[in-house]
N, C-alpha and C positions, 0 to 999 in steps of 0.2 A: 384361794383355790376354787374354780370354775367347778362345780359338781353337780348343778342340775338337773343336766338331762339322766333319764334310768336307761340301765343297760340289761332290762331285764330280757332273756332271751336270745341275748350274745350264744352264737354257738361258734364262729369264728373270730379268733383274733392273729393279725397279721402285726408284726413285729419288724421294725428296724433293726440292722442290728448295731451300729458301730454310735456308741452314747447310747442305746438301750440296754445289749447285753453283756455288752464289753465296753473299755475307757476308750473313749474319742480318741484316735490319734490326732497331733497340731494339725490345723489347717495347711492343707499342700502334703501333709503326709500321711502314710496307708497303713492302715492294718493287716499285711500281706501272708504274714507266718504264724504259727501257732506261740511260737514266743515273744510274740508283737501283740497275742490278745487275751488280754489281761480282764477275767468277766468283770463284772460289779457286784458289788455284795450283793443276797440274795436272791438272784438271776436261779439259781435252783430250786429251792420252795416257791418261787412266782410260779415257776412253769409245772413244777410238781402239782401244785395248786390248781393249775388249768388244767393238767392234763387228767386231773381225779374227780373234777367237775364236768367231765365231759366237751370240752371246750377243745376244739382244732389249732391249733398254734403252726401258722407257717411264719417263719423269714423272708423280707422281701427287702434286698440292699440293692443300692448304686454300688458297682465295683471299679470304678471308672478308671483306675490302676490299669486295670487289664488293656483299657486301650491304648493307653500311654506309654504299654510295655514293661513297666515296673514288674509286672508279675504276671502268672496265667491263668488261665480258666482253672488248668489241675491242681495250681496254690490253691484257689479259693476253696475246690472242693474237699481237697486236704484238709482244709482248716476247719470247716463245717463238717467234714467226718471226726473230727478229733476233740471239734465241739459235740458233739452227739454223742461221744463215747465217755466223756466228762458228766453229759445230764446222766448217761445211763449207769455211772456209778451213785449218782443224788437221786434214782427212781425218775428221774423227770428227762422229756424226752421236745423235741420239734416234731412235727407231721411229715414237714418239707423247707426246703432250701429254693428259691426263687433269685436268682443275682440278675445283673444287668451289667453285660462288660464293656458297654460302649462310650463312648464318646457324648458331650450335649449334643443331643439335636439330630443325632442318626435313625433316631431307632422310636419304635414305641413303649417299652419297655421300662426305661428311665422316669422314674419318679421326676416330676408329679405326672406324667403320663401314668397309665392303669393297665397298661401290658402286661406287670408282672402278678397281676391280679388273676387278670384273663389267663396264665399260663397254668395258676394254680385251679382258677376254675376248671379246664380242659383237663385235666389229669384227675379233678375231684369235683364233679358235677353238683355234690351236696351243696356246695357253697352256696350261699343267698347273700350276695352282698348288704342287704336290710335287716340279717343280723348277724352281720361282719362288724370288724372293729378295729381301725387302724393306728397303734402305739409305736410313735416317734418321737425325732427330738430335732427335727427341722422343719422350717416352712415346706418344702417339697413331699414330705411325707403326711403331714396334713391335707395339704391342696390334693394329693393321691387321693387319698380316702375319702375325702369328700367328693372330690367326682366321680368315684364309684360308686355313690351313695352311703357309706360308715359312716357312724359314730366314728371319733377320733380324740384322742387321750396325745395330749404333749408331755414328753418328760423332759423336766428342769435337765441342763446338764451341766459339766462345770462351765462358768463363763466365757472364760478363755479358750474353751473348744466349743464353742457354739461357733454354729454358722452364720455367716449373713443373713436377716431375714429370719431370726431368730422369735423378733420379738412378735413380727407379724405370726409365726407358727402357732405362740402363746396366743395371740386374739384371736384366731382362726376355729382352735380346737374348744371341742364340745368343753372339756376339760383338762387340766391342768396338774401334774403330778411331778412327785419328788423324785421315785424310781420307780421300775418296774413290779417292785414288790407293793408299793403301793398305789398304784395303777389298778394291781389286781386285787386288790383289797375295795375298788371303788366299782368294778366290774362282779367282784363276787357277791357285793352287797347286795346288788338286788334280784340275784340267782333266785 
Protein backbone atom coordinates (compact mmCIF):
# COMPACT_ATOMS: atom_id res chain seq x y z
CA UNK A 1 0.00 0.00 0.00
CA UNK A 2 1.48 3.47 -1.38
CA UNK A 3 1.21 5.79 1.96
CA UNK A 4 3.77 8.15 1.84
CA UNK A 5 2.85 11.27 1.04
CA UNK A 6 0.80 13.33 4.30
CA UNK A 7 -2.35 14.59 4.00
CA UNK A 8 -2.18 16.83 6.60
CA UNK A 9 -4.35 19.80 5.98
CA UNK A 10 -6.90 18.11 3.54
CA UNK A 11 -9.85 20.31 3.91
CA UNK A 12 -11.51 19.04 0.75
CA UNK A 13 -12.02 15.67 -0.40
CA UNK A 14 -13.90 14.93 -3.77
CA UNK A 15 -15.22 11.49 -4.04
CA UNK A 16 -16.21 9.23 -7.10
CA UNK A 17 -18.94 7.73 -6.74
CA UNK A 18 -19.78 4.37 -8.69
CA UNK A 19 -16.77 1.72 -6.88
CA UNK A 20 -16.29 4.34 -4.19
CA UNK A 21 -19.65 4.69 -2.64
CA UNK A 22 -21.63 2.09 -4.10
CA UNK A 23 -20.86 -1.49 -6.16
CA UNK A 24 -19.65 -0.86 -9.67
CA UNK A 25 -22.14 -1.81 -11.80
CA UNK A 26 -20.47 -4.57 -15.11
CA UNK A 27 -18.70 -2.62 -17.55
CA UNK A 28 -21.47 -1.30 -20.24
CA UNK A 29 -23.78 -1.16 -17.43
CA UNK A 30 -25.20 1.99 -15.20
CA UNK A 31 -26.04 2.61 -12.01
CA UNK A 32 -29.33 4.35 -12.99
CA UNK A 33 -31.96 3.85 -9.88
CA UNK A 34 -31.97 3.86 -6.33
CA UNK A 35 -32.32 0.07 -6.44
CA UNK A 36 -29.43 -0.44 -8.76
CA UNK A 37 -27.28 1.21 -5.81
CA UNK A 38 -26.15 -0.89 -3.57
CA UNK A 39 -23.50 1.36 -1.12
CA UNK A 40 -20.45 -0.54 0.22
CA UNK A 41 -19.91 -1.28 3.60
CA UNK A 42 -18.94 1.51 5.72
CA UNK A 43 -19.56 4.27 3.13
CA UNK A 44 -21.51 6.00 6.36
CA UNK A 45 -18.87 6.22 9.22
CA UNK A 46 -16.20 7.34 6.22
CA UNK A 47 -18.16 10.13 5.54
CA UNK A 48 -19.54 10.63 9.04
CA UNK A 49 -15.96 10.64 9.93
CA UNK A 50 -15.12 13.58 7.30
CA UNK A 51 -17.76 15.36 7.94
CA UNK A 52 -17.00 15.58 12.12
CA UNK A 53 -13.47 16.41 11.10
CA UNK A 54 -14.32 19.43 9.29
CA UNK A 55 -13.44 18.04 6.01
CA UNK A 56 -15.85 19.09 2.65
CA UNK A 57 -16.88 15.95 0.92
CA UNK A 58 -18.38 16.67 -2.72
CA UNK A 59 -19.20 13.92 -5.47
CA UNK A 60 -17.90 14.32 -8.74
CA UNK A 61 -19.08 11.21 -11.35
CA UNK A 62 -19.07 10.51 -15.17
CA UNK A 63 -22.92 9.90 -15.73
CA UNK A 64 -22.44 8.99 -19.33
CA UNK A 65 -25.96 7.03 -19.27
CA UNK A 66 -27.47 10.23 -19.45
CA UNK A 67 -26.16 10.72 -22.85
CA UNK A 68 -26.88 7.49 -24.26
CA UNK A 69 -30.30 7.93 -23.17
CA UNK A 70 -30.54 5.17 -20.72
CA UNK A 71 -31.57 7.54 -18.02
CA UNK A 72 -31.86 11.36 -17.21
CA UNK A 73 -30.50 14.19 -15.52
CA UNK A 74 -33.78 13.98 -12.87
CA UNK A 75 -32.68 9.88 -12.32
CA UNK A 76 -29.51 10.85 -11.28
CA UNK A 77 -30.62 13.68 -9.02
CA UNK A 78 -33.25 11.25 -7.59
CA UNK A 79 -30.75 8.87 -6.74
CA UNK A 80 -28.22 11.43 -5.14
CA UNK A 81 -31.29 12.95 -3.10
CA UNK A 82 -32.10 9.42 -1.85
CA UNK A 83 -28.44 8.96 -1.31
CA UNK A 84 -28.33 12.00 0.92
CA UNK A 85 -31.38 11.01 2.86
CA UNK A 86 -29.74 7.47 3.67
CA UNK A 87 -26.27 9.37 5.10
CA UNK A 88 -28.72 11.56 6.99
CA UNK A 89 -30.28 8.79 8.70
CA UNK A 90 -26.21 7.45 9.61
CA UNK A 91 -25.50 11.52 10.88
CA UNK A 92 -23.18 11.62 7.70
CA UNK A 93 -23.96 13.88 4.91
CA UNK A 94 -22.16 14.98 1.09
CA UNK A 95 -21.69 18.96 0.74
CA UNK A 96 -22.59 18.59 -3.03
CA UNK A 97 -23.38 16.40 -6.05
CA UNK A 98 -21.15 17.46 -9.24
CA UNK A 99 -22.26 14.78 -12.48
CA UNK A 100 -21.18 14.99 -16.04
CA UNK A 101 -23.96 13.82 -18.47
CA UNK A 102 -22.16 13.85 -21.52
CA UNK A 103 -20.77 11.88 -24.01
CA UNK A 104 -16.43 11.35 -24.32
CA UNK A 105 -15.02 14.17 -25.76
CA UNK A 106 -18.01 16.94 -25.70
CA UNK A 107 -17.52 18.66 -22.86
CA UNK A 108 -15.22 19.80 -20.21
CA UNK A 109 -16.63 18.46 -17.46
CA UNK A 110 -15.68 14.61 -17.96
CA UNK A 111 -13.15 13.23 -16.00
CA UNK A 112 -10.17 13.38 -16.38
CA UNK A 113 -10.95 16.80 -17.52
CA UNK A 114 -11.27 19.23 -14.17
CA UNK A 115 -14.62 20.92 -15.07
CA UNK A 116 -16.39 19.34 -12.48
CA UNK A 117 -14.09 20.65 -10.07
CA UNK A 118 -14.22 24.14 -11.48
CA UNK A 119 -18.27 23.83 -11.06
CA UNK A 120 -17.88 22.92 -7.27
CA UNK A 121 -15.24 25.76 -6.99
CA UNK A 122 -17.78 28.43 -8.48
CA UNK A 123 -20.53 27.55 -6.10
CA UNK A 124 -17.92 27.18 -2.99
CA UNK A 125 -15.05 29.67 -3.56
CA UNK A 126 -13.23 28.02 -0.20
CA UNK A 127 -11.97 25.45 -2.16
CA UNK A 128 -8.02 25.44 -2.63
CA UNK A 129 -7.34 22.77 -4.80
CA UNK A 130 -3.68 22.18 -2.73
CA UNK A 131 -5.61 20.97 -0.09
CA UNK A 132 -8.17 19.13 -2.11
CA UNK A 133 -8.18 15.40 -2.44
CA UNK A 134 -9.25 13.30 -5.16
CA UNK A 135 -10.65 9.37 -3.93
CA UNK A 136 -11.42 7.15 -6.93
CA UNK A 137 -11.12 3.91 -8.34
CA UNK A 138 -10.21 4.55 -12.17
CA UNK A 139 -7.35 5.84 -14.09
CA UNK A 140 -9.65 8.90 -15.21
CA UNK A 141 -10.25 10.15 -11.75
CA UNK A 142 -6.61 10.07 -10.71
CA UNK A 143 -5.43 11.81 -14.07
CA UNK A 144 -8.53 14.43 -12.61
CA UNK A 145 -7.00 15.15 -9.51
CA UNK A 146 -3.74 15.52 -10.53
CA UNK A 147 -4.41 18.15 -12.94
CA UNK A 148 -6.12 19.99 -10.55
CA UNK A 149 -3.27 19.80 -8.43
CA UNK A 150 -4.71 16.94 -5.38
CA UNK A 151 -3.46 14.50 -3.61
CA UNK A 152 -5.14 11.41 -4.83
CA UNK A 153 -6.03 8.04 -3.04
CA UNK A 154 -7.12 4.91 -5.41
CA UNK A 155 -9.49 2.52 -4.26
CA UNK A 156 -8.99 -1.27 -4.85
CA UNK A 157 -12.29 -2.35 -6.36
CA UNK A 158 -13.58 -5.76 -7.14
CA UNK A 159 -11.46 -6.97 -10.23
CA UNK A 160 -14.02 -7.78 -12.46
CA UNK A 161 -15.55 -4.22 -12.31
CA UNK A 162 -12.50 -2.29 -12.66
CA UNK A 163 -12.00 -0.43 -15.71
CA UNK A 164 -9.46 -0.28 -18.30
CA UNK A 165 -6.48 1.44 -17.26
CA UNK A 166 -7.09 0.21 -13.92
CA UNK A 167 -3.71 -0.56 -13.14
CA UNK A 168 -2.24 2.66 -14.46
CA UNK A 169 -4.83 4.57 -11.85
CA UNK A 170 -2.92 2.33 -9.00
CA UNK A 171 0.70 3.79 -10.29
CA UNK A 172 -0.58 7.16 -10.71
CA UNK A 173 -2.09 7.76 -7.15
CA UNK A 174 -0.37 9.26 -4.31
CA UNK A 175 -1.95 6.19 -2.59
CA UNK A 176 -3.56 3.12 -2.57
CA UNK A 177 -6.48 1.83 -0.51
CA UNK A 178 -8.87 -0.90 0.19
CA UNK A 179 -12.16 1.16 0.64
CA UNK A 180 -13.37 4.34 1.43
CA UNK A 181 -13.27 3.72 5.01
CA UNK A 182 -9.88 3.11 4.82
CA UNK A 183 -9.00 5.83 2.54
CA UNK A 184 -10.19 7.85 5.48
CA UNK A 185 -8.45 6.35 8.05
CA UNK A 186 -5.10 7.34 5.82
CA UNK A 187 -6.29 11.02 5.43
CA UNK A 188 -7.42 11.43 9.12
CA UNK A 189 -4.06 10.23 10.27
CA UNK A 190 -2.40 12.92 9.88
CA UNK A 191 -5.25 15.54 10.79
Amino acid sequence: MKTAISYRGIQTVFLDRDGVLNRKAPEGEYVSRWDLFHPLPGIEEALHRLNVAGIAVYVVTNQRGVALGLYTTRDVEHLHARLQEDLRAHDARVDGFFYCPHDKGVCDCRKPKTGLFEQARALHPEIDYATSLMVGDSVSDIEAGQRAGMRTIFIEGEPERQKPGADRGRTLADAVSTSLGAAVELILRDQ
